[in-house]
C-alpha positions as CSV (number, residue, x, y, z in Angstrom):
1,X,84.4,-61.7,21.7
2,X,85.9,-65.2,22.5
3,X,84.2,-66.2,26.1
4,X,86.7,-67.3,28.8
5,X,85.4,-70.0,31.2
6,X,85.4,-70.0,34.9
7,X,85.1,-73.6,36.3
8,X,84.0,-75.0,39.3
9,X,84.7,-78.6,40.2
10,X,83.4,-80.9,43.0
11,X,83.6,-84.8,42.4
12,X,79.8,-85.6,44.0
13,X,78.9,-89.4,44.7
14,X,75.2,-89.4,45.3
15,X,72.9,-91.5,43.2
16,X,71.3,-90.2,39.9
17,X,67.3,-89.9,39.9
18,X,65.4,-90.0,37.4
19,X,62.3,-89.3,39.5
20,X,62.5,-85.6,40.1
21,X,59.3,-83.4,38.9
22,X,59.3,-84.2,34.6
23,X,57.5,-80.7,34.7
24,X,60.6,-79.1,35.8
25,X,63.0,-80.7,32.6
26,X,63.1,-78.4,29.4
27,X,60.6,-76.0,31.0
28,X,62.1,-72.5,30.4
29,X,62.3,-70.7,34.2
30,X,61.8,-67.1,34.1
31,X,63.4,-65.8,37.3
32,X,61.1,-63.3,39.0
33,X,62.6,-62.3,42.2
34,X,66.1,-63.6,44.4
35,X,66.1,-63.4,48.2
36,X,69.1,-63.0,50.1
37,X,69.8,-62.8,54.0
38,X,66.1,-61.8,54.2
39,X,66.3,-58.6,51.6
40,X,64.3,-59.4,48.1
41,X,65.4,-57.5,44.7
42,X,62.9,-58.4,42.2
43,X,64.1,-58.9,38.8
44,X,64.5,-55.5,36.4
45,X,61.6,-54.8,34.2
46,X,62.4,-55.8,30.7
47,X,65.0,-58.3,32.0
48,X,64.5,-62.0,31.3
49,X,66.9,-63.7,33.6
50,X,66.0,-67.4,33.5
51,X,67.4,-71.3,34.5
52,X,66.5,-74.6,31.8
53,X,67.4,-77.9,33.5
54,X,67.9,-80.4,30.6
55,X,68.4,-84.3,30.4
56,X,70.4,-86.5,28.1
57,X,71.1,-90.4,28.6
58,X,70.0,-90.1,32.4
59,X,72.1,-86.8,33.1
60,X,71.1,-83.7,34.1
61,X,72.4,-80.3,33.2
62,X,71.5,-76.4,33.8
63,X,71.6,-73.3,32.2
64,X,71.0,-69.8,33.2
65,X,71.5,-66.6,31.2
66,X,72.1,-62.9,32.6
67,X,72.7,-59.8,31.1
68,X,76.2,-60.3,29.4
69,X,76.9,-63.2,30.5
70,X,75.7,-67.1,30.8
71,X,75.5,-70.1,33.1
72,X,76.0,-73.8,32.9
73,X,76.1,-76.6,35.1
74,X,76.1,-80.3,35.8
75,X,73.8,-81.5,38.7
76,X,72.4,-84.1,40.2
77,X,68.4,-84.4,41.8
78,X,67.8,-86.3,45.2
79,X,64.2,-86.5,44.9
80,X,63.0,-88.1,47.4
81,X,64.3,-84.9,49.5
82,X,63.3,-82.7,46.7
83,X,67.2,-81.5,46.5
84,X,69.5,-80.8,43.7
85,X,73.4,-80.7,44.0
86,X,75.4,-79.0,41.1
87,X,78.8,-80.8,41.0
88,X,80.4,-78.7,38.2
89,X,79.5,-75.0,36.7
90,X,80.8,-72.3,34.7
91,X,80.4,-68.9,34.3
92,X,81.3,-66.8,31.5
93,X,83.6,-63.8,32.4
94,X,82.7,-61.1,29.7
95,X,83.2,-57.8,30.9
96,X,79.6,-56.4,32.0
97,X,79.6,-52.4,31.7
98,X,75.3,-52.0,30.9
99,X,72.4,-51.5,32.8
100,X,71.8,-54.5,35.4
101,X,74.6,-55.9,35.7
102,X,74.9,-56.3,39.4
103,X,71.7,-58.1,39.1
104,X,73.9,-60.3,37.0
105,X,76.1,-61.0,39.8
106,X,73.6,-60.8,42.4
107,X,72.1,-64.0,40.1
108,X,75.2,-66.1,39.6
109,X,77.6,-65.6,42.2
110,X,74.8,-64.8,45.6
111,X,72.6,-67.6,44.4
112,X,73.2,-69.8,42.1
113,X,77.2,-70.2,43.2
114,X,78.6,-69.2,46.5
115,X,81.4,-66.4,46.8
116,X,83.8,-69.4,48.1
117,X,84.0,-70.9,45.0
118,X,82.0,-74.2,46.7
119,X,79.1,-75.9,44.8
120,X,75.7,-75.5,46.2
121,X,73.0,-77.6,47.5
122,X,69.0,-76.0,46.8
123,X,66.0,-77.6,47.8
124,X,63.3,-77.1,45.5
125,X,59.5,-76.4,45.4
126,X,57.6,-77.2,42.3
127,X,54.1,-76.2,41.1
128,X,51.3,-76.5,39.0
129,X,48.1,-74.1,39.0
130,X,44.5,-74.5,37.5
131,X,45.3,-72.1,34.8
132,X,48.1,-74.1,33.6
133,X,50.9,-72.1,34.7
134,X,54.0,-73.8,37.0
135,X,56.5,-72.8,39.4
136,X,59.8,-73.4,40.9
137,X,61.3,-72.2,44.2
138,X,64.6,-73.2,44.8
139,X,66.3,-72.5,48.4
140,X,69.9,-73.0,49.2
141,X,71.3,-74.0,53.1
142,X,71.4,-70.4,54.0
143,X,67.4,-70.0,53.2
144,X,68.2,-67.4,50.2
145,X,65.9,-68.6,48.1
146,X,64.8,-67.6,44.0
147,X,61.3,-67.8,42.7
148,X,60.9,-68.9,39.0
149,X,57.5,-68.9,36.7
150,X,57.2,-70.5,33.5
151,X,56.8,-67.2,31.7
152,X,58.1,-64.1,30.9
153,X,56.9,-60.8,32.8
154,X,55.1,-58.8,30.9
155,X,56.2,-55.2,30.2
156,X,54.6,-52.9,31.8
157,X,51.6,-51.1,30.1
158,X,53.5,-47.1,28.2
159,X,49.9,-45.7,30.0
160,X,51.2,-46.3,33.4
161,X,54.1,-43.1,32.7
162,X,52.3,-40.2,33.4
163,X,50.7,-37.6,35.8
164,X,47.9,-39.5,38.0
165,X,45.8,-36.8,39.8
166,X,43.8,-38.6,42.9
167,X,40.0,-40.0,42.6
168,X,39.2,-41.2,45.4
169,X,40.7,-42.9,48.8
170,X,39.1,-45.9,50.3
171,X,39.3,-48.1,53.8
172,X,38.3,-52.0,54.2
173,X,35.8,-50.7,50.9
174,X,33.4,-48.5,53.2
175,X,32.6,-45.2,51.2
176,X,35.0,-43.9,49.6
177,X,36.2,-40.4,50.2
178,X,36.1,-38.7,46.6
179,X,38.7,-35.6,45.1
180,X,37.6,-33.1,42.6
181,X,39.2,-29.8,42.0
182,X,42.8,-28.2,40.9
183,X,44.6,-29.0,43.8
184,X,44.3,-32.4,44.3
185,X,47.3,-35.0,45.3
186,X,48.9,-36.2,42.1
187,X,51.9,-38.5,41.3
188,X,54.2,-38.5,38.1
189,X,55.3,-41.9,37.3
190,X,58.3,-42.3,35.1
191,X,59.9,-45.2,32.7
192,X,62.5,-45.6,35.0
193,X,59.7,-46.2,37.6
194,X,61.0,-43.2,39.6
195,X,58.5,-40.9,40.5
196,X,57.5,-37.5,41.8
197,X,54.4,-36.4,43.7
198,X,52.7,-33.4,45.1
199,X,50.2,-33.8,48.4
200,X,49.0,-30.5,50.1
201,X,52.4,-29.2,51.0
202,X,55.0,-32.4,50.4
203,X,56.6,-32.1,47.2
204,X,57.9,-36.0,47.4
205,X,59.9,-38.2,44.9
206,X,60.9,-41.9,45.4
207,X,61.6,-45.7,43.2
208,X,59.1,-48.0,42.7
209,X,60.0,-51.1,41.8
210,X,57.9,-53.3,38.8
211,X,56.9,-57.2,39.8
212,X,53.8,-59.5,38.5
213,X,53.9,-61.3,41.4
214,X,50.3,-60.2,42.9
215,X,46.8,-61.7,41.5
216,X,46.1,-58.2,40.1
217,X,47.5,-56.6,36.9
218,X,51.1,-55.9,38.5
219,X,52.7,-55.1,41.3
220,X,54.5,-51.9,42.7
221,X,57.1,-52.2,45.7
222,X,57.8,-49.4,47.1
223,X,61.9,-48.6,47.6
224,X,62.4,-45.3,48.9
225,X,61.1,-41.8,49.1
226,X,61.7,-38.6,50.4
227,X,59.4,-35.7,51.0
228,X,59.9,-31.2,52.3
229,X,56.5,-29.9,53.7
230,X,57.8,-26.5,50.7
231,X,54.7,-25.9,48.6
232,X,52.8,-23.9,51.5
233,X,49.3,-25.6,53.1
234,X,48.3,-28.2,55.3
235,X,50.8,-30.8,56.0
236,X,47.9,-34.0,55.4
237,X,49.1,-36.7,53.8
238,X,47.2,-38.4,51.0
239,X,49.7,-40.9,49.7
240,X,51.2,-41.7,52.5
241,X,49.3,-44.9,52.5
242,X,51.4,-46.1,49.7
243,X,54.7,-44.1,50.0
244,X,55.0,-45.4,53.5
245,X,53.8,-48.9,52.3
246,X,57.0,-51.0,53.6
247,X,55.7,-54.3,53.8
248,X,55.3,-56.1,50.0
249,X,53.6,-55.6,46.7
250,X,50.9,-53.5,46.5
251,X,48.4,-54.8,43.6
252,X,47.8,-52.2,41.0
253,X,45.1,-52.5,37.9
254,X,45.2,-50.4,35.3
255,X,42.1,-50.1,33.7
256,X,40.5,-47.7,30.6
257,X,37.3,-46.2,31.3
258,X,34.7,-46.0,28.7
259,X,35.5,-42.0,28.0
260,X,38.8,-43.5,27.0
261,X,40.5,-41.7,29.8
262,X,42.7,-44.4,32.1
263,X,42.2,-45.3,35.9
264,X,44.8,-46.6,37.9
265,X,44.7,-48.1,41.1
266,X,47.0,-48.6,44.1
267,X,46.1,-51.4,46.6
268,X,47.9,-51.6,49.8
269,X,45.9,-54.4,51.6
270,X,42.5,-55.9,50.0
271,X,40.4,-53.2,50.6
272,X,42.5,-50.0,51.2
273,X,43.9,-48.0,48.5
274,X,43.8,-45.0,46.1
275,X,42.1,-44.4,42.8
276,X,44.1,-42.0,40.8
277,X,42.9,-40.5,36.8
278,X,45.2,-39.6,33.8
279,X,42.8,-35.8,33.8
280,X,41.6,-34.1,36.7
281,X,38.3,-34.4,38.2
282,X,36.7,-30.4,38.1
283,X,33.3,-31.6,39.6
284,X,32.0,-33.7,42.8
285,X,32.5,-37.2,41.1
286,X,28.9,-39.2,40.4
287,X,29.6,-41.3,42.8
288,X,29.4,-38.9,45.6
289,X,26.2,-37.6,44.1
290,X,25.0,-40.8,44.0
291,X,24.0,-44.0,47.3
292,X,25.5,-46.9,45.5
293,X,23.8,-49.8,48.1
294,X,24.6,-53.9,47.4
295,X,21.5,-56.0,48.5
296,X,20.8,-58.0,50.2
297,X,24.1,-57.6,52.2
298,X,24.9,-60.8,53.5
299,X,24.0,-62.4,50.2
300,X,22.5,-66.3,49.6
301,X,22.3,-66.7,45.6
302,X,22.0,-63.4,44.5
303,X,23.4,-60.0,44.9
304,X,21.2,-56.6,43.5
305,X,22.6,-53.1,43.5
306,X,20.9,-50.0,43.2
307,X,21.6,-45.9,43.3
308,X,23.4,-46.0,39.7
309,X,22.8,-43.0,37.7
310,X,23.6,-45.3,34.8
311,X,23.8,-49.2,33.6
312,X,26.3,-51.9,34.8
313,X,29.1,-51.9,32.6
314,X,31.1,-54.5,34.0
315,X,30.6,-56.1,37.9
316,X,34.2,-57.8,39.2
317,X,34.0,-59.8,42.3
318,X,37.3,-59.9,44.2
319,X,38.2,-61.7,47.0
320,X,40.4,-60.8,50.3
321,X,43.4,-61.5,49.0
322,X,42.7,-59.0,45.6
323,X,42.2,-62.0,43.4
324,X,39.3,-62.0,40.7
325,X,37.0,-64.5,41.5
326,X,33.9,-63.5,38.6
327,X,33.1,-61.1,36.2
328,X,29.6,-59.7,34.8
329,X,30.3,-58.0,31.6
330,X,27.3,-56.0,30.5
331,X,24.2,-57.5,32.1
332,X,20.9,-56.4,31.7
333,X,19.2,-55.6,35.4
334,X,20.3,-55.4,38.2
335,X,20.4,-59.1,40.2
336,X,23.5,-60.8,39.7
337,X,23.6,-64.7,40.1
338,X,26.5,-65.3,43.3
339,X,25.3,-68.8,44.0
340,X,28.5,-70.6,42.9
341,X,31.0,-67.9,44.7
342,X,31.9,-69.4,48.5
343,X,31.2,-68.3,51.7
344,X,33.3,-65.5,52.9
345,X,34.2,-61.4,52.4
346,X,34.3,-60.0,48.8
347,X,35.2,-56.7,47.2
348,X,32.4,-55.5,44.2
349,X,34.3,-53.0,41.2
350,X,31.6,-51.6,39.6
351,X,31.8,-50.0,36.3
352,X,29.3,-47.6,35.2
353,X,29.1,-44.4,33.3
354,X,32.8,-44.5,32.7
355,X,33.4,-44.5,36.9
356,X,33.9,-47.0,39.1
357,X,32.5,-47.8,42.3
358,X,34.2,-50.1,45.1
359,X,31.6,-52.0,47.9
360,X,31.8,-54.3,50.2
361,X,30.2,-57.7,50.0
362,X,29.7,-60.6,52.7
363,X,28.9,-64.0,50.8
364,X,26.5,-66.6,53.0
């Protein structure tokens, strides 16, 4: 299909620098998540919407692709304000009838143009990590802003789309309260990250939404859902700590256990959250048979735990904000060396037997 162009043209005379960020140039930016008037849509899962910013002979020039159709533009950088000024794009104006298209046009003509056909301004905010990995923010003169990593998103895991039956509930880490039985609260997740759920007499259903923006596996954002006390029983509600989770991403992990069953888990805040299984749990969990007890609690150098019916499989160490910090895999004992973790509150998954257990740890 021949592609018909839709220009833009603004005559800017600021100076050319060549002193912008040289991490930023012929780095591919995935997009991960646009902004506008305070409302975030993160981007669709298995979309790979993305910006290059290229130079030739001291100019600078853009390009963005979408679902049908692509970007391209001529800019200019003002470092020393860490700005960047298009002064000319185009659009390409194939029809777009698929999936995701108005994220296309959410993309190129809320952000990257504006609806009056005017060329825009964005401050930018570039990154670099310790693992290697960079970032980009850029944020036009309304404060709608786009985030950009310098990788793709990973799909999400085919295990996530099934029936999750509940494990076990826990608050700021303290014990956690376990489910066994039939009858327990479960959730159906979907491809289409749509999902129904059953908890005591709520027969619910709801959107997720899919981002890897969080320091765990992925993230879920919850969009809508609706729930009708109709099943009969008590009207407690299990999952409403994530259904009515309104405020960001929730981390997730999903994990296989050493039975080869799966374990997923929903974090709301570092510490609270739900354990679900892929099979149902017919007896009290070991746990709940079992004092799992971290000692000494404040820790100096090192940390013992006791109560385990069976080895250490693997120890995980996260901090508040649910980001790994260490990982035992398959010590012998039960001390664990902590000396080089800093000061402050910690989170212990323990992996044993094929469960997990979730403490509390305080780091002197």
């Amino acid at each position: 299909m021949k592609k018909i162009m839709l220009y833009f043209c603004l005559l800017h005379f600021g100076f050319l620098s060549t002193a912008q960020e040289p991490g930023m140039i012929d780095t591919t930016w995935y997009l991960r998540s646009i902004t506008i008037d305070g409302e975030i849509d993160y981007v669709p899962t298995h979309e790979n919407f993305n910006l290059q910013f290229t130079e030739t002979m001291g100019e600078y020039t853009a390009t963005a692709n979408g679902v049908e159709n692509g970007f391209s533009g001529s800019l200019t950088f003002d470092a020393p304000n860490e700005s960047l000024t298009f002064t000319e794009v185009m659009i390409t104006l194939d029809e777009c009838m698929v999936t995701n298209c108005d994220y296309e046009t959410l993309y190129f003509y809320e952000f990257l143009t504006d609806q009056s056909n005017e060329l825009k301004t964005f401050e930018y905010s570039y990154r670099e990590f310790s693992n290697g990995t960079k970032s980009i923010t850029l944020i036009d003169s309304d404060g709608n802003l786009a985030q950009y990593r310098d990788f793709p998103m990973e799909n999400p895991s085919p295990e996530l789309f099934q029936t999750w039956y509940v494990y076990a509930s826990y608050v700021d880490l303290d014990e956690p309260n376990y489910f066994y039985g039939e009858n327990v609260p479960q959730m159906t997740i979907n491809e289409d990250f749509s999902f129904t759920a059953i908890d005591n007499c709520f027969e619910i259903s709801g959107n997720f939404e899919y981002t890897d923006e969080t320091d765990l596996n992925f993230g879920l954002v919850n969009l809508n859902y609706e729930k009708d006390c109709i099943l009969g029983g008590n009207q407690g509600g299990t999952l409403d700590q994530i259904y009515q989770f309104q405020e960001g991403v929730m981390g997730c992990n999903l994990d296989q256990l050493s039975n080869g069953s799966y374990e997923l888990s929903i974090n709301t805040f570092p510490g609270f959250g739900l354990l679900f299984r892929n099979q149902i749990t017919l007896s009290v969990p070991e746990q709940q048979r079992q004092k799992v007890i971290i000692f000494p609690n404040p820790a100096n150098d090192k940390v013992s735990i006791s109560g385990l019916q069976n080895p250490v499989e693997e120890l995980q160490i996260y901090d508040v904000t649910g980001g790994l910090v260490k990982t035992f895999n398959a010590i012998s004992g039960s001390t664990y060396d902590v000396s080089e973790v800093s000061p402050g509150i910690y989170f212990l998954k323990i992996s044993s037997g094929g469960t997990t257990s979730m403490r509390k740890l305080i780091k002197k």
